[in-house]
N, C-alpha and C positions, 0 to 999 in steps of 0.2 A: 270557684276560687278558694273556698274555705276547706274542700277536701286538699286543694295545690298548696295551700301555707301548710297545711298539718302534714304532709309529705316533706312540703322542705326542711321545714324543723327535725323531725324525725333523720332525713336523710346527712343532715349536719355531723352526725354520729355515725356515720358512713361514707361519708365523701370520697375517704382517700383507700377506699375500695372500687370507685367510677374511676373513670378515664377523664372525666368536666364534670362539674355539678354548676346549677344556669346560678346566675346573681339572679337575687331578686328585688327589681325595679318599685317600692311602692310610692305611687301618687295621689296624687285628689285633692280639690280643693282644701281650704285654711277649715279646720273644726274639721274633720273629716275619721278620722282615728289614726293617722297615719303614724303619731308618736305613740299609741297606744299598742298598734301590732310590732311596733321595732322594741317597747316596753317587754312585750310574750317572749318577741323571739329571746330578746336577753335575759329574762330568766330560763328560758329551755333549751335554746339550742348549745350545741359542742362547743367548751371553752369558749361562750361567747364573751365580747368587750364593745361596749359603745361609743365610740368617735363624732368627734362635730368639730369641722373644719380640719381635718387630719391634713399632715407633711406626707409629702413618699417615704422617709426615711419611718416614720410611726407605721406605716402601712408594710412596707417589706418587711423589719426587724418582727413586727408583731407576728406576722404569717408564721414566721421562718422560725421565732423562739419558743413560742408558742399555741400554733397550730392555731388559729381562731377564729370564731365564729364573726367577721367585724360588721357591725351593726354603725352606718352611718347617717345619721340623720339631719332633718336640714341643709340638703344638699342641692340645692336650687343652682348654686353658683359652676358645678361641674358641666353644665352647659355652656357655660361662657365659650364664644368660638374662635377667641385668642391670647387665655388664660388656662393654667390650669391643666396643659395639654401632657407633662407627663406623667401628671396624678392620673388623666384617661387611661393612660398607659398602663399602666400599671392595675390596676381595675382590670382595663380589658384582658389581662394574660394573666387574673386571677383565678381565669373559673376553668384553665386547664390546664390537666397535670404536665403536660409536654409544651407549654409557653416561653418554658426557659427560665430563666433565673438573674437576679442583680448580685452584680460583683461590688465588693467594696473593702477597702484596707483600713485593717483597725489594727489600733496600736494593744500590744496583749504584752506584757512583760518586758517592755520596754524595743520590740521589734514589732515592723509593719506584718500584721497578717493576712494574707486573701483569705477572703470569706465570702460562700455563697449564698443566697437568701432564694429560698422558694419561696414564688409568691400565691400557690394552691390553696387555697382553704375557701367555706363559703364565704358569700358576700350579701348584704343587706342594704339596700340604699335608697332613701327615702328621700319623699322632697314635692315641692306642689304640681312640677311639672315633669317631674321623671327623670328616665333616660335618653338619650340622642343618638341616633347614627351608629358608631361601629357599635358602642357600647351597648346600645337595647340587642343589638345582636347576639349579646351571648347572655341574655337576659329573658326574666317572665316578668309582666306587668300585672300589679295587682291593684285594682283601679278603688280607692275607698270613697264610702257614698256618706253624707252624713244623714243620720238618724236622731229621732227624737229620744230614746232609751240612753240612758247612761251606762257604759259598761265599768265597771270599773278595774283601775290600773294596776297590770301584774308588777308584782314585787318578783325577785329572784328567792326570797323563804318563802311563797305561796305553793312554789312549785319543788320544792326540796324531794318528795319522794317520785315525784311522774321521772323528776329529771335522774335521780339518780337510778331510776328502774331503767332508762335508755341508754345510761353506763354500763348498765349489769346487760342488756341487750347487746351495747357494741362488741362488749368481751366475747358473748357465747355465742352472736350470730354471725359475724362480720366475713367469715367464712363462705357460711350459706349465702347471704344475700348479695355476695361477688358473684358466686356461682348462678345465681338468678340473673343477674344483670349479664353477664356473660351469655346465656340462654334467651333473654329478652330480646326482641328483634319486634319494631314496631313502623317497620320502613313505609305499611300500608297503614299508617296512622297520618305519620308526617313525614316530612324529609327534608336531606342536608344538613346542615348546623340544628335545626332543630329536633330533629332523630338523635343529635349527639345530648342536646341540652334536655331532653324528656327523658331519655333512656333508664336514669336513674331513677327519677319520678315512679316512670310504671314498672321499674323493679322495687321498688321500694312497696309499691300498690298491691303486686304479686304474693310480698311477703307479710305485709300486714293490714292491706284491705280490702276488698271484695267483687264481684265480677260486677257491682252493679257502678259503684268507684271506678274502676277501669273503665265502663263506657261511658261514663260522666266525665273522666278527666280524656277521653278518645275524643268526643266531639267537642268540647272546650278545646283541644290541643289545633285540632283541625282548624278551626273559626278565627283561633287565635294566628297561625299561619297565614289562612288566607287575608286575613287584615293586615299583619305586617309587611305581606309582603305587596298588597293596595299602598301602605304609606309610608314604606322605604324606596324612597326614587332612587335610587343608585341599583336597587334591581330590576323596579321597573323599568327604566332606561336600558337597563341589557334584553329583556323580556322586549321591548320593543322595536329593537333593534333587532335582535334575531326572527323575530316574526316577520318585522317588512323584509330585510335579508332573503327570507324564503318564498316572497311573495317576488323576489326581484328577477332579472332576467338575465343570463351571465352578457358579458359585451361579443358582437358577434367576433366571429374568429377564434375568439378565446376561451374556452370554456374554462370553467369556473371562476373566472375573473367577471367582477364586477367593479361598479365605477364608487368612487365614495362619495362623488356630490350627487347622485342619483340617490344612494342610500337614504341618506341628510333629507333632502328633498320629499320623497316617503315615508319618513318618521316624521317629520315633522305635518305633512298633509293628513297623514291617516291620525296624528294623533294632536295634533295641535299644538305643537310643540317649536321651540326656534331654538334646537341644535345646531349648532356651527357643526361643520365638518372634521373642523378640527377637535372637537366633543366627541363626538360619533367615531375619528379614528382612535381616540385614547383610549373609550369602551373596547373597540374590537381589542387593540390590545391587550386592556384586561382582561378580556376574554378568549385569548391565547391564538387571535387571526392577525397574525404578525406579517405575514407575505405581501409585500407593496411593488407596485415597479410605476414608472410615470410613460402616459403613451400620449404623445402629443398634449402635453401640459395638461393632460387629467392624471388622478391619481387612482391607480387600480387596486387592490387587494382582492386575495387568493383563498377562496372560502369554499371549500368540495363539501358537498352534503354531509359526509361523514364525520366533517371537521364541525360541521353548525349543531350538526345533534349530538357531538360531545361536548360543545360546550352548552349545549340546551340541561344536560346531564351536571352539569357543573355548577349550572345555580337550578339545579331544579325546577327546571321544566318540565311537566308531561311533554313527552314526543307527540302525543296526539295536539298538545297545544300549536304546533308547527305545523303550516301549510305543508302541500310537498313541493322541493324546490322546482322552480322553471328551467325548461332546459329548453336550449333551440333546435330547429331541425337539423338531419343533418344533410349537408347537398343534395344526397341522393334525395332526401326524402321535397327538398325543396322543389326540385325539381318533377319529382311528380305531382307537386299540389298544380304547380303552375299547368301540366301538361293539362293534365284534369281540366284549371281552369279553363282553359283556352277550347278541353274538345266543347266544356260544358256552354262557353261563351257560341262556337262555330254554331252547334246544336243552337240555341235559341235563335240567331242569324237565320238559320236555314229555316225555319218552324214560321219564320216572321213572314219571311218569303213565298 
């Protein structure tokens, strides 16, 4: 974790040569240091400014006028789960450059003008219990422990020559280190959203720290993956669903129709879970198994193998994590098990006799 803060800092003075740069989530208990690393970042990172309790309007105008590093602390209250929802917003489509932008009309010379605001830049967000939901999504958690040692608290003159050296670096490298990040491919590190949100990370690691760095921040990246993605139920829940999916058996007649209260019925057995149906069809949808038809008051949806292992590829699934799908016989073939059975049954008859 202490080589991932001195990348992020460093990479703040690079951002807007990546395509995302991750926010970074810090948490930890009360005494913990958590105002002391958001203290660092703000004297070193890129045009950083520290916020507490910030407007959406303080947040987009600052991004957009000047470029900044926003350092928010004490932030416990961004969790709230029916306040506060488009200050989330706004957060979440900070940490990449194609999220799009806020519109807003300011009066300039006496006429209304449109004006766009990017809302790209890094992000710091501190608080006892972190991030949540979409937002850890495009997020690194940096979990603080408290210790008996006193560190003591960066000023912004403690740091006057480190920072300005990172200046004198953004100028003469900013170049090269796109073209690293462009070169960089770490897809057998991790994947999906988190390939996007690392990327920079291990180009930044390429350019100023060492192979032994790179496989320290390789299996932290990894660890850190498979835990998020143990305690994000909104993927788990897809990951569940595609797996019993593939354990299922299409409905006869039909092929690759299957039933949805059968599904339902199988996530919830194998996993212990009380998905409604109606749960489980919203999933598929979001997961892009739109095709329904109703056959005698059930409800079917239309899911060919080829359809279940693109969407396994969508939230990142290993395809080895997926059984292989069930498939039924087909007449001909039903009919010879039966023939079998019957000479197999005649035979034991005769033998008996």
């Amino acid at each position: 974790e202490m080589i991932l803060c001195k990348r992020w800092i460093e990479g703040t003075f690079f951002y807007d040569v990546f395509e995302a740069y991750p926010i970074q989530s810090i948490l930890g208990v009360s005494e913990s240091g958590k105002s002391r690393l958001c203290l660092l970042n703000l004297a070193l990172c890129y045009h950083a400014e520290g916020l507490i309790d910030p407007t959406e309007a303080s947040i987009f105008r600052a991004k957009e006028e000047d470029k900044v590093s926003l350092i928010v602390d004490e932030a416990e209250y961004l969790n709230h789960p029916h306040l506060y929802a488009t200050l989330r917003i706004l957060i979440n489509a900070s940490y990449s450059k194609y999220s799009g932008y806020v519109t807003r009309y300011d009066e300039m010379d006496g006429k209304r003008v449109k004006r766009r605001f990017d809302l790209y830049s890094p992000m710091c967000i501190s608080g006892i219990a972190g991030l949540e939901g979409v937002t850890l999504s495009r997020a690194f958690r940096i979990v603080m422990r408290r210790v008996k040692k006193d560190f003591p608290k960066a000023t912004p003159t403690m740091y006057n020559t480190l920072r300005d050296m990172l200046y004198v670096l953004r100028i003469r490298h900013a170049f090269e280190v796109h073209k690293l990040y462009e070169q960089t491919d770490i897809s057998d590190i991790v994947s999906a959203r988190f390939e996007e949100l690392f990327k920079p990370i291990f180009s930044l690691t390429k350019f100023f720290g060492t192979q032994e760095e790179w496989e320290i921040l390789a299996q932290w990246c990894k660890e850190y993956e498979e835990n998020f993605r143990v305690e994000a139920l909104n993927v788990a829940q897809e990951e569940m669903i595609l797996v019993s999916l593939s354990k299922l058996t299409p409905i006869q007649g039909q092929p690759d129709w299957y039933s949805l209260k059968e599904l339902a019925e199988k996530v919830n057995l194998e996993y212990n879970r009380k998905l409604s149906s109606k749960t489980v069809s919203n999933i598929l949808y979001r997961l892009g198994i739109t095709r329904r038809k109703k056959v005698r008051g059930y409800t079917l949806f239309y899911a060919p193998p080829e359809l279940i292992e693109e969407c396994a590829k969508r939230i990142g699934l290993p395809s080895e994590s997926l059984p292989s799908p069930q498939t039924l016989p087909s007449p001909e073939e039903e009919e010879k098990v039966a023939e079998n059975w019957l000479q197999e049954a005649e035979n034991v008859e005769q033998a008996e006799n």
